[in-house]
N, CA, C and O atoms as CSV, one atom per row, in Angstrom:
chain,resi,resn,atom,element,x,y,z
A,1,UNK,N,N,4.086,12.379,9.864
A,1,UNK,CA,C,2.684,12.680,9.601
A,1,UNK,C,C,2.527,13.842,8.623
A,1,UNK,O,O,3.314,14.779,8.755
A,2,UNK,N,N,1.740,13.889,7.798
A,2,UNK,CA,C,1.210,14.583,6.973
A,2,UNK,C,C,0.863,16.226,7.732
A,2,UNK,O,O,0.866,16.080,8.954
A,3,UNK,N,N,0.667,17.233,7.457
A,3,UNK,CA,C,0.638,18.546,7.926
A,3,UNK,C,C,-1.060,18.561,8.350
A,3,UNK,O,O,-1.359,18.950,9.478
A,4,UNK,N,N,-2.194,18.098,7.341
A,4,UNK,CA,C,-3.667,17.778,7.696
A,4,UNK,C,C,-3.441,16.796,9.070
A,4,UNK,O,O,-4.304,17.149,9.874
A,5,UNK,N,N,-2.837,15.992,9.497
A,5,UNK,CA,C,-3.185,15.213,10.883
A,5,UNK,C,C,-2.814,13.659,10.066
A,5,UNK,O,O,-2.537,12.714,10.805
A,6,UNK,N,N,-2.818,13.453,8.682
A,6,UNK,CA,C,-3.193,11.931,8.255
A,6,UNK,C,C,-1.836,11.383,8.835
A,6,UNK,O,O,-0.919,12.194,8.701
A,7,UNK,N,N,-1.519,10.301,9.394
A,7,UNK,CA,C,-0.504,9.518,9.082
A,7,UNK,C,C,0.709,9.166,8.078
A,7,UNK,O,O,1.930,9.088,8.212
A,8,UNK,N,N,-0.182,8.992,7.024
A,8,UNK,CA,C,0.864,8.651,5.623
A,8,UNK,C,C,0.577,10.358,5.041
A,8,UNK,O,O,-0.526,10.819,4.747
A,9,UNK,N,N,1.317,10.763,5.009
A,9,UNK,CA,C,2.052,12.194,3.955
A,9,UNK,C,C,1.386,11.718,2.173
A,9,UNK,O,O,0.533,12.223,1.445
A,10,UNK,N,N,2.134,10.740,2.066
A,10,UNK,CA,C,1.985,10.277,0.616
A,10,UNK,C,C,0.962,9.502,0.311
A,10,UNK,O,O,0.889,8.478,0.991
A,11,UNK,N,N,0.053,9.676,-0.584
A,11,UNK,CA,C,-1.134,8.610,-0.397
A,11,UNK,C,C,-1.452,7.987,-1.934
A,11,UNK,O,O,-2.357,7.188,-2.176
A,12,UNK,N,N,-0.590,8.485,-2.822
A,12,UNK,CA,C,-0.659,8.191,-4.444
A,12,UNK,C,C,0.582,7.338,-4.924
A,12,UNK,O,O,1.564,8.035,-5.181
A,13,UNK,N,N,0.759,5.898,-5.108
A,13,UNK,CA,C,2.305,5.935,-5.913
A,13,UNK,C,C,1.625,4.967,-7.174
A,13,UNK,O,O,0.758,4.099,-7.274
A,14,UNK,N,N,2.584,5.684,-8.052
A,14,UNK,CA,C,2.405,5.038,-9.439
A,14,UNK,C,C,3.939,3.827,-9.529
A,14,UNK,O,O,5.042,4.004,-9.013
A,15,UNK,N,N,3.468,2.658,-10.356
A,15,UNK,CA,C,4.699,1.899,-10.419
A,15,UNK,C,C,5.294,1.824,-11.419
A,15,UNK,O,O,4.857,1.895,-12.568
A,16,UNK,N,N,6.555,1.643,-10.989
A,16,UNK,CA,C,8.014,1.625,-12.073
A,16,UNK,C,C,7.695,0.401,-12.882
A,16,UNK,O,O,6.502,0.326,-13.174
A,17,UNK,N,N,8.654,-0.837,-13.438
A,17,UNK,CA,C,9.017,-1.185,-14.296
A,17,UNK,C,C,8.112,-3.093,-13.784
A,17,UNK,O,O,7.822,-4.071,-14.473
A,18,UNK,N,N,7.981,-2.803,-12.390
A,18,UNK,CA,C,6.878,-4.211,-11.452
A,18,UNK,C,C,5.872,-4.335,-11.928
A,18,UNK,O,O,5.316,-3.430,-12.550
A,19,UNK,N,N,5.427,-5.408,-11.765
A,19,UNK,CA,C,3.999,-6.251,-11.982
A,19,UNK,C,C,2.957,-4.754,-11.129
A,19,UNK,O,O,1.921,-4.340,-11.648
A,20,UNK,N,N,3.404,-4.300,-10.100
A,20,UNK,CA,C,1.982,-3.398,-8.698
A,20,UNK,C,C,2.466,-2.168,-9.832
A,20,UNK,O,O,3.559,-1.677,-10.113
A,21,UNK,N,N,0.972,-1.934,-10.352
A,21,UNK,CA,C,0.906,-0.613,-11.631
A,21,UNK,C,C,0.115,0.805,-10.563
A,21,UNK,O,O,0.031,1.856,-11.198
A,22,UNK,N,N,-0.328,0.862,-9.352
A,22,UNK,CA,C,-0.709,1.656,-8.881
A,22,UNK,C,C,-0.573,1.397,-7.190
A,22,UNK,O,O,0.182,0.447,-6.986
A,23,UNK,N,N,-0.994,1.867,-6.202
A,23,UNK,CA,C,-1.515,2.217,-4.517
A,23,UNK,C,C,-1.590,3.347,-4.386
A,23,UNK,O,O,-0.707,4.203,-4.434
A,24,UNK,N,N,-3.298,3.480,-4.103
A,24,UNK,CA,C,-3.771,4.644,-3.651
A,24,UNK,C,C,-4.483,3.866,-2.259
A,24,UNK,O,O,-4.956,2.747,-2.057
A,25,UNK,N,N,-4.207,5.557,-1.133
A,25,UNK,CA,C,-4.916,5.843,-0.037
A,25,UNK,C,C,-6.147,5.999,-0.092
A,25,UNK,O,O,-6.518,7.165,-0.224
A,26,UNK,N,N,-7.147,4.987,-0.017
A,26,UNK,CA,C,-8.407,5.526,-0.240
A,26,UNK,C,C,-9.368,5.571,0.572
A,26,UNK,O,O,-10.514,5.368,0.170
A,27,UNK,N,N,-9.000,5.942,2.348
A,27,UNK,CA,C,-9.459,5.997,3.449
A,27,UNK,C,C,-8.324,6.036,4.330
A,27,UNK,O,O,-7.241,5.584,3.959
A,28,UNK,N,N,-8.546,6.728,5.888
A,28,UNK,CA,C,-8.063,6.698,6.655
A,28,UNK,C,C,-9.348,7.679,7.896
A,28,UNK,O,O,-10.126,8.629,7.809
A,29,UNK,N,N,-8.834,6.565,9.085
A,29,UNK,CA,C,-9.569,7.100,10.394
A,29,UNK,C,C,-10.030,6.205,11.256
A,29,UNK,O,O,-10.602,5.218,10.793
A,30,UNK,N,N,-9.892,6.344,12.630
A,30,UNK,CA,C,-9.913,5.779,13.736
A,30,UNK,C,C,-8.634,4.604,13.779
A,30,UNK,O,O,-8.840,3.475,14.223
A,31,UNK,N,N,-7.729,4.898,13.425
A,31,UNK,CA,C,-6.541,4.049,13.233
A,31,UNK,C,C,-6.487,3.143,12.217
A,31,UNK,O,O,-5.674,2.220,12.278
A,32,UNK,N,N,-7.462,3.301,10.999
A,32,UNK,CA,C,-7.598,2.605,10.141
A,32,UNK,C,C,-6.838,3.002,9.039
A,32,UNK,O,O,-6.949,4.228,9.051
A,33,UNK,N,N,-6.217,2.729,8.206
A,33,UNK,CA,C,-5.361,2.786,6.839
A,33,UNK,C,C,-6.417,1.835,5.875
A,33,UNK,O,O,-6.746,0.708,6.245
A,34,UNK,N,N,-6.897,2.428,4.607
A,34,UNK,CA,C,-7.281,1.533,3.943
A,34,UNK,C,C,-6.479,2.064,2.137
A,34,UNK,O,O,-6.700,3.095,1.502
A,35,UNK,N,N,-5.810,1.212,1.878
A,35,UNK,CA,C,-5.317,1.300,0.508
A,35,UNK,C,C,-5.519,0.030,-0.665
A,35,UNK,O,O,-5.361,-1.180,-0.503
A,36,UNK,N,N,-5.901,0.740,-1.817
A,36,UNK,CA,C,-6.357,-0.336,-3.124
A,36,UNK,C,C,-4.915,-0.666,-3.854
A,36,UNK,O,O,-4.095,0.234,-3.680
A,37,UNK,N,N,-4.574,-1.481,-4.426
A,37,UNK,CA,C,-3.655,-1.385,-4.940
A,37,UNK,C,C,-3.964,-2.071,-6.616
A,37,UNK,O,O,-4.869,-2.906,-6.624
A,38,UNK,N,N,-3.490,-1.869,-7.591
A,38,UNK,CA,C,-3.490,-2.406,-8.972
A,38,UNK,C,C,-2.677,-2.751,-9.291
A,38,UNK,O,O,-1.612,-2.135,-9.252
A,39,UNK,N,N,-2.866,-4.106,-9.832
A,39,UNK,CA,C,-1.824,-4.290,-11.156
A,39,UNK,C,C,-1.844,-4.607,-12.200
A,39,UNK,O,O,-2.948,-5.076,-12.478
A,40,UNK,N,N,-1.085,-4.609,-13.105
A,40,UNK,CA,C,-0.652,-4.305,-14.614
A,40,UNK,C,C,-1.265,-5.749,-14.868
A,40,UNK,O,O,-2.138,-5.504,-15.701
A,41,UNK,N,N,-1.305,-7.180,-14.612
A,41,UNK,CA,C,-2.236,-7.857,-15.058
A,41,UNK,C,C,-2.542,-8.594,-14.144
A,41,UNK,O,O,-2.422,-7.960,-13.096
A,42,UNK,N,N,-3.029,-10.058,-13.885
A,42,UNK,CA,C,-2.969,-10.819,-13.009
A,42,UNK,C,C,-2.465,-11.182,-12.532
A,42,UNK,O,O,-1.837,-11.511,-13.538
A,43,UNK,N,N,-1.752,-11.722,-11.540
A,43,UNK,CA,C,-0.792,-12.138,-11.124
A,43,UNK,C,C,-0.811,-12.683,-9.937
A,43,UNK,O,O,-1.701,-12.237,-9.214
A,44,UNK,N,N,0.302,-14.033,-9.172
A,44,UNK,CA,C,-0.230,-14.076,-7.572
A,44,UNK,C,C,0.889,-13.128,-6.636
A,44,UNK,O,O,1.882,-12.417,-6.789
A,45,UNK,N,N,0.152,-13.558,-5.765
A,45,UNK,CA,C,0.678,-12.752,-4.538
A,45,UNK,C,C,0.434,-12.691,-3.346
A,45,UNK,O,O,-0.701,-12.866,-2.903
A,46,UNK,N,N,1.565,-12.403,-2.546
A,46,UNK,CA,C,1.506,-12.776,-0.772
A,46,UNK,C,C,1.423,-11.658,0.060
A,46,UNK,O,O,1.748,-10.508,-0.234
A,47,UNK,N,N,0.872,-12.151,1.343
A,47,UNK,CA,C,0.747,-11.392,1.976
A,47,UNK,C,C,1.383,-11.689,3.526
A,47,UNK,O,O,0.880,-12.597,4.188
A,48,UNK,N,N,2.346,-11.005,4.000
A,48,UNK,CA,C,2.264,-11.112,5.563
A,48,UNK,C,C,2.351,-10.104,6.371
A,48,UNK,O,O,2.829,-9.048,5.956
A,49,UNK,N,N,1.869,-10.241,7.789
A,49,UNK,CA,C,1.861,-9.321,8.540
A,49,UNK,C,C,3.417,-9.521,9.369
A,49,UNK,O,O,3.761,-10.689,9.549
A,50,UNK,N,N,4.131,-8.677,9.753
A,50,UNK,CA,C,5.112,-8.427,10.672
A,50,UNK,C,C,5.260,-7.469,11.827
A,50,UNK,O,O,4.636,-6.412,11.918
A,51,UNK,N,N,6.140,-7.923,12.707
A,51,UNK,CA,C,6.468,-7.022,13.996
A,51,UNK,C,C,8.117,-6.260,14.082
A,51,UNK,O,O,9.209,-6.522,13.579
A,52,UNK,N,N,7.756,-5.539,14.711
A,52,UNK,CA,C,8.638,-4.399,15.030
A,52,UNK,C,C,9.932,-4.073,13.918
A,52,UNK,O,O,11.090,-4.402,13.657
A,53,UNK,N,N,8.915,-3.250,13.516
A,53,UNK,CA,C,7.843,-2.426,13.740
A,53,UNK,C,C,6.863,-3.493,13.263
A,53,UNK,O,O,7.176,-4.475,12.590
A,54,UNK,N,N,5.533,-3.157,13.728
A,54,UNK,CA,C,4.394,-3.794,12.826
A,54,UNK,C,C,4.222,-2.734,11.263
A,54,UNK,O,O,4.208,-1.514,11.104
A,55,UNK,N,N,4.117,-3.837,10.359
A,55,UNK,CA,C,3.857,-3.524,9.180
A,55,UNK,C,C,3.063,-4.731,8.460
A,55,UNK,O,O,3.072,-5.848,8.978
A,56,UNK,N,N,2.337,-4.467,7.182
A,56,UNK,CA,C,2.138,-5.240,6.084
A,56,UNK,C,C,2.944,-5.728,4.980
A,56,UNK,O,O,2.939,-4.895,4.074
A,57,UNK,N,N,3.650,-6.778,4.701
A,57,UNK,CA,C,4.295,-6.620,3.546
A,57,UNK,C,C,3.567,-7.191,2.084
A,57,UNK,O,O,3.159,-8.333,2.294
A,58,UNK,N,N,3.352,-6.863,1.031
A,58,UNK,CA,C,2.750,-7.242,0.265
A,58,UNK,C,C,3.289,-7.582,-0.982
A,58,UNK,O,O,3.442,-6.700,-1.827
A,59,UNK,N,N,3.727,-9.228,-1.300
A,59,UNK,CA,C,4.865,-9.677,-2.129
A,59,UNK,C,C,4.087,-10.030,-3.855
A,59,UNK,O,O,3.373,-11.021,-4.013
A,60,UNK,N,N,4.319,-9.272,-4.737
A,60,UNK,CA,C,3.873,-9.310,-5.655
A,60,UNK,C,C,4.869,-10.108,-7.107
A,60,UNK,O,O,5.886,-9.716,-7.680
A,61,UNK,N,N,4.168,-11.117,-7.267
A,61,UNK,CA,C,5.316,-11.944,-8.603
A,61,UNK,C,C,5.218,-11.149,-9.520
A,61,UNK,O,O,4.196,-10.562,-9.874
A,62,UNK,N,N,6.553,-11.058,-10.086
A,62,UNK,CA,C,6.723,-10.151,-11.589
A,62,UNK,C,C,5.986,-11.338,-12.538
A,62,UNK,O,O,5.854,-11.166,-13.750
């Protein structure tokens, strides 16, 4: 956890050399995470949810 109380520490990443050109944190509270993400042009892309841990994974085509 972040030293303020947030969850995620890091809430800015810029992208390397991939199709995902940005993710920013642009909310958090009541157990909510909300992040935007950009990319460099159109492109498709997947989404699934997983367990244990629970996470989001978010599969982006170069």
């Amino acid at each position: 956890p972040a030293a303020n109380g947030d969850t995620v520490s890091r809430t800015d990443f810029r992208g390397g050399s991939g199709a995902l050109a940005q993710a920013t944190q642009v909310c958090e509270g009541g157990g909510v995470v909300t992040w935007v993400l950009g990319s460099k042009e159109k492109t498709s892309f997947r989404v699934n949810a997983l367990q244990n841990p629970t996470r989001l994974v978010i599969d982006v085509e170069r």
